[in-house]
Backbone as CSV, one residue per row, in Angstrom:
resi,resn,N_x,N_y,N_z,CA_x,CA_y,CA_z,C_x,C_y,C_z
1,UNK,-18.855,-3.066,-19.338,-19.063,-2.074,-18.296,-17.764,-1.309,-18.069
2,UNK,-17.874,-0.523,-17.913,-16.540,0.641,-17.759,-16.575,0.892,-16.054
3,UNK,-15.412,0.896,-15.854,-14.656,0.792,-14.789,-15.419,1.791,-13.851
4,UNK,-15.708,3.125,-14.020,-16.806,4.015,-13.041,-17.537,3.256,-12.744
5,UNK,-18.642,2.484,-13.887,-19.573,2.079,-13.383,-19.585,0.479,-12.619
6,UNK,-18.109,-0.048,-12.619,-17.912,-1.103,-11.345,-17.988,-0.403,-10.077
7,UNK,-17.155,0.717,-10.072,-17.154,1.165,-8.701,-18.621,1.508,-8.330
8,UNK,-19.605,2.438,-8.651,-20.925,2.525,-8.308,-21.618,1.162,-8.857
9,UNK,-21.642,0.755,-9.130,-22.226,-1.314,-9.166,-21.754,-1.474,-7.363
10,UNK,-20.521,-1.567,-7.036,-20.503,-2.029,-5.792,-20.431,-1.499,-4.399
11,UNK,-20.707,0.063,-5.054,-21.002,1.053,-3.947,-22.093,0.796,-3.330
12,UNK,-23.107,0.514,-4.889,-24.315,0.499,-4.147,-24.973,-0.327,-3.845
13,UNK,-24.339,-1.750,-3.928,-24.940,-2.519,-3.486,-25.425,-3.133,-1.939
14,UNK,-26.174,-3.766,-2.058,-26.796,-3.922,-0.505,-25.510,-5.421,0.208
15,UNK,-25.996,-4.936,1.286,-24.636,-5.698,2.146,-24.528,-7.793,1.732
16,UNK,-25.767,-7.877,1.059,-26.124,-9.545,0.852,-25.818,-9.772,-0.510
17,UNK,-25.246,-8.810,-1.538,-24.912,-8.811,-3.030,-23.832,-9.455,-3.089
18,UNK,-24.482,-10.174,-4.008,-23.037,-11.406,-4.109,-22.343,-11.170,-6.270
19,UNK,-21.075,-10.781,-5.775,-20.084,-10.992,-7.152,-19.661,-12.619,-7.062
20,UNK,-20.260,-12.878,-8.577,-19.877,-14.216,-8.747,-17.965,-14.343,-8.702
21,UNK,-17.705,-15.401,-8.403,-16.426,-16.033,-8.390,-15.728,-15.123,-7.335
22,UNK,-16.139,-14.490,-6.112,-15.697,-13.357,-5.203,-15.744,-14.028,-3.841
23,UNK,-15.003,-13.782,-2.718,-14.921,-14.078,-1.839,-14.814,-13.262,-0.848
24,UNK,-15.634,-13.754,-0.045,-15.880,-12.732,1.717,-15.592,-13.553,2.700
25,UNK,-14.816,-12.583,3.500,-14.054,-13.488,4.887,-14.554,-12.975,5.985
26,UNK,-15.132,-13.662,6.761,-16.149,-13.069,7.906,-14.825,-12.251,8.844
27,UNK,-15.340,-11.021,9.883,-13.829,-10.276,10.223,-13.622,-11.119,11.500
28,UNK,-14.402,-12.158,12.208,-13.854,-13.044,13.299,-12.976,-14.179,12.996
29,UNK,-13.031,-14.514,11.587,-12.373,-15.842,11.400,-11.063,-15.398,10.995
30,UNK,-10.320,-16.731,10.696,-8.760,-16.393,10.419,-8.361,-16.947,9.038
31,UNK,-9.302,-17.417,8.591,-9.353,-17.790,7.062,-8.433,-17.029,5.896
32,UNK,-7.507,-17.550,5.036,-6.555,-16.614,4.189,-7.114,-17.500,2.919
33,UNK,-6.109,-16.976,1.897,-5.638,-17.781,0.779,-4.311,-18.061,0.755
34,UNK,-4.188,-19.296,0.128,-2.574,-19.694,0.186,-2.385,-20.360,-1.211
35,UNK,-1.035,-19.514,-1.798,-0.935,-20.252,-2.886,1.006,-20.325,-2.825
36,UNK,1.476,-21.691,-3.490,2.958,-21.537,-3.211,3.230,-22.025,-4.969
37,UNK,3.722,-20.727,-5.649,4.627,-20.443,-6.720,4.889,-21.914,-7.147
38,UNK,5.170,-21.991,-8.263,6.189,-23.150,-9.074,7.805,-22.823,-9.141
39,UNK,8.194,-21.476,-9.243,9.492,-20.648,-9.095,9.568,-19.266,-7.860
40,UNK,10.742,-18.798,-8.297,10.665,-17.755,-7.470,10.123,-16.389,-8.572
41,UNK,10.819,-16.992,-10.107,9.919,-15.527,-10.681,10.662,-14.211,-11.125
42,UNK,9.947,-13.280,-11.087,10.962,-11.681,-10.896,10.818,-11.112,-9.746
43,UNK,11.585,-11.052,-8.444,11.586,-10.432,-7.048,11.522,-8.796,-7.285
44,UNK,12.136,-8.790,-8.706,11.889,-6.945,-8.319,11.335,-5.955,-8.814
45,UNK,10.674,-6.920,-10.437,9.520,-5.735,-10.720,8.351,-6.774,-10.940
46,UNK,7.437,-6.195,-10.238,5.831,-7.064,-9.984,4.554,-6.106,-9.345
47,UNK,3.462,-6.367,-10.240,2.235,-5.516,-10.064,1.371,-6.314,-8.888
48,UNK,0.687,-6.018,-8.058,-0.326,-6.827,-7.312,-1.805,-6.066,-7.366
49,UNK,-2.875,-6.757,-7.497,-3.878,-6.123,-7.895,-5.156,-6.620,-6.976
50,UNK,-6.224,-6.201,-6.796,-7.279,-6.786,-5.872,-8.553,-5.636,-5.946
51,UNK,-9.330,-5.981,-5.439,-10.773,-5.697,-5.525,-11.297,-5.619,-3.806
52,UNK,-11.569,-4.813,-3.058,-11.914,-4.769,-1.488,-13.110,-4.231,-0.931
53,UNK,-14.021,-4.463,0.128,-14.468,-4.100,0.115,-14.477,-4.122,2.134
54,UNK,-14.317,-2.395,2.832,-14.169,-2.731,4.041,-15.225,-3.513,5.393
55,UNK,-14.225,-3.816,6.008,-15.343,-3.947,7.437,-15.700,-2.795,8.106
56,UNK,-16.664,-2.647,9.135,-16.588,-1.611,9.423,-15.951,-1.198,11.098
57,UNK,-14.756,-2.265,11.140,-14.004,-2.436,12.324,-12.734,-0.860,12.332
58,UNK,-13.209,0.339,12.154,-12.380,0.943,11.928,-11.508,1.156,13.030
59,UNK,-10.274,1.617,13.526,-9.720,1.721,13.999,-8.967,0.431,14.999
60,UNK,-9.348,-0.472,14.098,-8.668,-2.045,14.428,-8.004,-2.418,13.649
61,UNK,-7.377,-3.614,13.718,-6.113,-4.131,12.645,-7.585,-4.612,11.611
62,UNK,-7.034,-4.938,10.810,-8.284,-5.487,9.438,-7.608,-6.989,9.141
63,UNK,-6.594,-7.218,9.070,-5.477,-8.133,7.851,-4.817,-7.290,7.077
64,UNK,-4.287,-8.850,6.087,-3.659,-8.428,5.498,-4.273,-7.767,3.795
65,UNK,-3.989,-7.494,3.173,-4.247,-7.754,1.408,-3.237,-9.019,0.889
66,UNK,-1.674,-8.788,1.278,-0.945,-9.426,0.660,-0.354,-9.644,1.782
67,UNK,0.606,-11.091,2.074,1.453,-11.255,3.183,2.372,-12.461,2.456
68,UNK,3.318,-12.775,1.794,3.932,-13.102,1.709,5.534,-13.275,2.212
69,UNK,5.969,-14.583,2.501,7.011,-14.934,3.399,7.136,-16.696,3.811
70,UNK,8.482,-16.785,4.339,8.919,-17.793,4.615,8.307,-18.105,6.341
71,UNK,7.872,-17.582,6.836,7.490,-17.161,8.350,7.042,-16.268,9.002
72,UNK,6.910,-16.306,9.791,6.184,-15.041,10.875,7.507,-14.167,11.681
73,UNK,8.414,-14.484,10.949,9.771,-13.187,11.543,10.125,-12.627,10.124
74,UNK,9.458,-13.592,8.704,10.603,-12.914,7.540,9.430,-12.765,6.503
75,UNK,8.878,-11.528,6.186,7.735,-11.459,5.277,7.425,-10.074,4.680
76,UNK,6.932,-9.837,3.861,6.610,-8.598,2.934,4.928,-8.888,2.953
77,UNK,4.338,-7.391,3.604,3.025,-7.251,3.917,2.127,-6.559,2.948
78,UNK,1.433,-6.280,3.043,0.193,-4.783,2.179,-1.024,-5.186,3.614
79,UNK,-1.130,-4.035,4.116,-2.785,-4.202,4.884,-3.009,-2.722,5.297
80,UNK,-4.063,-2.576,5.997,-4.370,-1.376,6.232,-4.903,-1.858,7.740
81,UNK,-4.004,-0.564,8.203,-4.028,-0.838,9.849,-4.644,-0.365,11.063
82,UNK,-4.391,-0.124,12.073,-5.426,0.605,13.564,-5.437,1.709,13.163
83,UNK,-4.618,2.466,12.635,-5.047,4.110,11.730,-5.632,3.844,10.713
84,UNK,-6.048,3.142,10.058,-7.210,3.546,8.840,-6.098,3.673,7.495
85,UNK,-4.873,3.532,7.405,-4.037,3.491,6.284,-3.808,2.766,6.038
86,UNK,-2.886,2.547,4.798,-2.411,1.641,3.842,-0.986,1.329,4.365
87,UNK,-0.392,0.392,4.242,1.109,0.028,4.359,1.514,-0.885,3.861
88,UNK,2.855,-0.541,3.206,3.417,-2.108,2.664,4.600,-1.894,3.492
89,UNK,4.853,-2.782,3.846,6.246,-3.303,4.615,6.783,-4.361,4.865
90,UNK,8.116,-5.053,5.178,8.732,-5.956,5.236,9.324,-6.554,6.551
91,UNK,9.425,-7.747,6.914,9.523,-8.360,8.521,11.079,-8.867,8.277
92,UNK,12.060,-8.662,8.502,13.477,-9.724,8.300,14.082,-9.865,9.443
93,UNK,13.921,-11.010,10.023,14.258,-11.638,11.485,14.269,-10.418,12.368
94,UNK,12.470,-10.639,12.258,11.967,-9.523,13.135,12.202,-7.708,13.213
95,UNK,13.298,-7.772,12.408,13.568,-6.058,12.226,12.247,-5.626,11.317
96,UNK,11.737,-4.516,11.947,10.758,-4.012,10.519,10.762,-2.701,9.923
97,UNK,10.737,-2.780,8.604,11.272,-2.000,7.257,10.028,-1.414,6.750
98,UNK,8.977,-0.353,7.248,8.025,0.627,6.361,8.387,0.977,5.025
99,UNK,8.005,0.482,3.783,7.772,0.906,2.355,7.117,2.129,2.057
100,UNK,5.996,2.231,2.495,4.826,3.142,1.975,3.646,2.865,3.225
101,UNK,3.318,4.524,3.200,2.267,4.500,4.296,1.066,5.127,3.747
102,UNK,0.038,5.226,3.400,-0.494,6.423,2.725,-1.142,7.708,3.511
103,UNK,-1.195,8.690,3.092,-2.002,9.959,3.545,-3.559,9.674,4.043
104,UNK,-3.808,9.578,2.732,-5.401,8.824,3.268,-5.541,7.885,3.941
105,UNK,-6.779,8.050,4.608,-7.674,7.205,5.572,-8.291,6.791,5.059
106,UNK,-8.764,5.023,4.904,-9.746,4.602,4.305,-10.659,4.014,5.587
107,UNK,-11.808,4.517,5.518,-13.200,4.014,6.212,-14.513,3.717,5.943
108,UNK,-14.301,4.336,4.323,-15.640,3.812,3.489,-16.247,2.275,3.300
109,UNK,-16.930,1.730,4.322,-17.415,0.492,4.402,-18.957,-0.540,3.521
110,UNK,-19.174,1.169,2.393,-20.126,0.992,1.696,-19.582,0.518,0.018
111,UNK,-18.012,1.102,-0.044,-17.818,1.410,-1.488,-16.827,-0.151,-2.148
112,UNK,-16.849,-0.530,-2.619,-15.689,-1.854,-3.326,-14.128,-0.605,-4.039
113,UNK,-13.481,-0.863,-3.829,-12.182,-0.818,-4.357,-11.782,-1.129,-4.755
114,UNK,-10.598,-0.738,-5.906,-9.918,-1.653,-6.417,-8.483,-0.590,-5.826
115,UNK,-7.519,-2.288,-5.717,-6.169,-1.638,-5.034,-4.637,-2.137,-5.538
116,UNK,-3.757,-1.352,-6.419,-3.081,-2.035,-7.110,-1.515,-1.478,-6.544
117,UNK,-0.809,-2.351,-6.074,0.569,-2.263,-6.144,1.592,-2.244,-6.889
118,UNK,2.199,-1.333,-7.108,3.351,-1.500,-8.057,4.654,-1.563,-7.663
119,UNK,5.367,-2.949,-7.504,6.831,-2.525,-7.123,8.074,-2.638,-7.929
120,UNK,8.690,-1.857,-7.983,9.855,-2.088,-9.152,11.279,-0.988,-8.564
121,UNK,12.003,-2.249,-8.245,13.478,-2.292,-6.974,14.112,-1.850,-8.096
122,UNK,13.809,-1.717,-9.394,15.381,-1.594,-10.370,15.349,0.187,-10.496
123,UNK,14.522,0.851,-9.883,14.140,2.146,-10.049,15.142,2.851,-9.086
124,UNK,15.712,3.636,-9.767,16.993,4.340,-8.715,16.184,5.197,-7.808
125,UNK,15.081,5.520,-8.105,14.412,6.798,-7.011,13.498,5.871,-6.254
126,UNK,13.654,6.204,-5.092,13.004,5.638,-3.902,11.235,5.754,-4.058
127,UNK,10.918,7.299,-4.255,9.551,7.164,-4.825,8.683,6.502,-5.803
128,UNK,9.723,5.353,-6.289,8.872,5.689,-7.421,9.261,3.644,-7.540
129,UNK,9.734,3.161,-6.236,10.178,2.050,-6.233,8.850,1.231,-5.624
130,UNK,7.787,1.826,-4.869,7.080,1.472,-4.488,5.689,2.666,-4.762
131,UNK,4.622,2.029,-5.704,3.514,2.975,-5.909,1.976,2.574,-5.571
132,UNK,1.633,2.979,-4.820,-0.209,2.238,-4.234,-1.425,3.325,-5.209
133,UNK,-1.897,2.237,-5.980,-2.978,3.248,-6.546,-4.666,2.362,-5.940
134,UNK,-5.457,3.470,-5.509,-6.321,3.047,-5.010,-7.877,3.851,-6.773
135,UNK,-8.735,2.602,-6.780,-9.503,2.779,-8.014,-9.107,3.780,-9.079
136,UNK,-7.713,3.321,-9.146,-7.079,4.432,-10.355,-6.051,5.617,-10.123
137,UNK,-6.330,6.457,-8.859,-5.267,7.301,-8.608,-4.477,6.542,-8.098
138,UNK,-3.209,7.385,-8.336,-1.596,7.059,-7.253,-2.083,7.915,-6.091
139,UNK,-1.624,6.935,-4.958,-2.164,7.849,-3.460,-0.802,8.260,-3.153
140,UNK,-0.782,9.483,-2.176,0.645,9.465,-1.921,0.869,8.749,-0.552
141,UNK,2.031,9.143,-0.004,2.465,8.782,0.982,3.594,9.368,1.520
């Protein structure tokens, strides 16, 4: 199947369609995933990738996509927030550091997404150190 036709596969599906090996988090519970590394890895060039599909709580916090960190004062985020955008940003003893915000508004609560991060710190230009592509385009910000 070619990639268009994932996105209309899960556009149109009805709200009880279930993707095998996929997971849905009801929007009252507090349920995550947690996984803790064997190393630390490469900190400064790394892709993050995911598949979404919204609530239709618009103009509320949603979560996260990604939240990684040592705590709740020191962490690097991805979620989309009480405006309907995208953000990645970083928590370091509580100071907070905006990455990327995007232009667009996402509120489409019918369509699946796919949402891929690209970060790579070794990039001398600031634009281009942090890139959000939503089902294929680069969004700006």
């Amino acid at each position: 199947m070619a990639f268009n036709e994932l996105i209309r596969l899960g556009a149109s599906a009805a709200g009880d369609y279930e993707i095998e090996k996929s997971l849905r988090f009801n929007d009252g519970d507090t349920a995550y995933l947690s996984r803790t590394p064997g190393s630390a890895g490469n900190q400064k060039t790394w892709t993050y990738s995911c598949w979404f599909k919204l609530s239709s709580n618009f103009g509320g916090h949603r979560g996260a996509f990604l939240k990684a960190g040592a705590d709740a004062n020191n962490y690097f985020k991805i979620n989309i927030a009480s405006d309907d955008k995208i953000y990645v940003l970083e928590t370091i003893s509580s100071s907070y550091k905006e990455y990327y915000k995007s232009d667009n508004v996402f509120r489409d609560s019918t369509a699946w997404m796919h949402l891929v991060l690209k970060v790579d710190c070794t990039n001398s230009t600031d634009s281009e150190k942090i890139r959000v592509y939503i089902n294929g385009t680069e969004q700006s910000g």
